[in-house]
N, C-alpha and C positions, 0 to 999 in steps of 0.2 A: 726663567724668572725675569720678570723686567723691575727693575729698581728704580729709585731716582731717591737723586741728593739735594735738598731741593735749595738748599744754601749753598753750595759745595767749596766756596774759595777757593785756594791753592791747594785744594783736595788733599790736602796735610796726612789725615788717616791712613792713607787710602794705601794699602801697599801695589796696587794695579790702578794705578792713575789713569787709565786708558781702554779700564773695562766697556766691551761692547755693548753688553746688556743694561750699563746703568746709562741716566739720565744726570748729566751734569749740569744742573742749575745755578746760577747767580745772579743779581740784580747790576753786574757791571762786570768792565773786562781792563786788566790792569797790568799792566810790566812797568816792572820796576824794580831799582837795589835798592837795597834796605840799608838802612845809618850802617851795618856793619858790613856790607859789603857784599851781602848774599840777595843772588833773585828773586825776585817776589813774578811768579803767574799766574795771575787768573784768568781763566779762558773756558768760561762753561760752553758746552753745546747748544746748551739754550739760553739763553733770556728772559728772566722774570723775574718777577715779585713775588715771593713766597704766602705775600699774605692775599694773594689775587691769583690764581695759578692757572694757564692755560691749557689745562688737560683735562678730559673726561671723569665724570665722576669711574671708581673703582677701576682704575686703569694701573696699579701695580703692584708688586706682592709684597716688595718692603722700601719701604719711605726713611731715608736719615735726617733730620731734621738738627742742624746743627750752626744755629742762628746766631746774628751777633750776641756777643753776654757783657758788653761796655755801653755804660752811660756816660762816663766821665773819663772823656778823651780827646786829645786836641783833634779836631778835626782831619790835618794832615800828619797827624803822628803815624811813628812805625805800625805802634798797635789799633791804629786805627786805619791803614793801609793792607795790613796782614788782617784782624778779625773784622773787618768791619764795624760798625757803631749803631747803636740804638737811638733813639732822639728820646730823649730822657723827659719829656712829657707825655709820649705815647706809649711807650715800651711793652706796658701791661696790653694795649688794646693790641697792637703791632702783632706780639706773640700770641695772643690770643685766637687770633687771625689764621696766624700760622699755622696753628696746632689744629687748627676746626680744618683750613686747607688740607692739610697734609692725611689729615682721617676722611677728607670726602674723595681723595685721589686714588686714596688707599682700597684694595680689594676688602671684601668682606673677608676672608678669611688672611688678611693681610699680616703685617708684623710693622710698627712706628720704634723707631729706637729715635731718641733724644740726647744728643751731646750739649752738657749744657757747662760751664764754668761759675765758681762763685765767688769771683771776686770780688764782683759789686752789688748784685743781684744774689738774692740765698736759693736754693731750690727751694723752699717754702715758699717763697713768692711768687718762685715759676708757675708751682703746681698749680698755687690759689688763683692764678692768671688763667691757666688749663680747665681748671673745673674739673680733673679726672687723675687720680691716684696710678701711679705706675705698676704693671705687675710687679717686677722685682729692678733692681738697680745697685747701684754702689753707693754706700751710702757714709762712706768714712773721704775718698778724696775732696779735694776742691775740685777738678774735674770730674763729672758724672755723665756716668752712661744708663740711663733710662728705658725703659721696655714699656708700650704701651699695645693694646690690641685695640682695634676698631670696636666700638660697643653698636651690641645686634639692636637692630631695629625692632620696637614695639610694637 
């Protein structure tokens, strides 16, 4: 199975940070301590833009798509060091970007799961940015985990 993270940061999830099979993606590579005193790594294997992606169309079987979810952050804040930041007049087009990426990457008979946070952004807003309804999800946290399946061609 080949995977890919296509945001991945400090791969926080990930209980195998060092998986062979996936694709660790980020738009940037960062060390650093945090105000409290804990290290911050981000170190993807690759390099990119999530909303511009340098892979072949249907190149893998499941996609984690787990984008920044802050508009309103100091620039150099912790949490904008650890989640990264949206630019809060793009945000909508940005993700939207992402999400159409991340389904053209994705096999046909692939699996997209979406982490998404709502602290600032609702998943109402995600969604209506998406254009596409989740198979199933969690739907009581402020952090949400998402399931989407590639839609078959007509």
């Amino acid at each position: 199975m080949d995977i890919l993270d296509a945001c991945c940061g400090s791969r926080m999830f990930w209980w195998d940070k060092n998986r062979a099979d996936v694709v660790f993606q980020d738009n940037r590579r960062l060390e650093t301590t945090l105000c409290d005193g804990r290290p911050l790594n981000i170190s993807p294997n690759q390099l990119g833009d999530f909303r511009c992606m340098d892979f072949p169309n249907n190149s893998f079987d499941l996609v984690v798509f787990d984008p920044p979810h802050l508009i309103y952050t100091g620039e150099k804040s912790w949490l904008a060091q650890k989640y990264g930041r949206l630019n809060k007049d793009t945000w909508k087009e940005d993700l939207q970007q992402g999400f159409s990426e991340c389904l053209r990457v994705l096999k046909p008979t692939g699996t997209l799961i979406v982490k998404w946070n709502e602290e600032q952004i609702s998943t109402t807003q995600l969604l209506k940015a998406f254009g596409q309804q989740p198979l199933f999800g969690d739907k009581r946290a402020k952090t949400r985990w998402l399931v989407f399946k590639k839609p078959e061609v007509q």
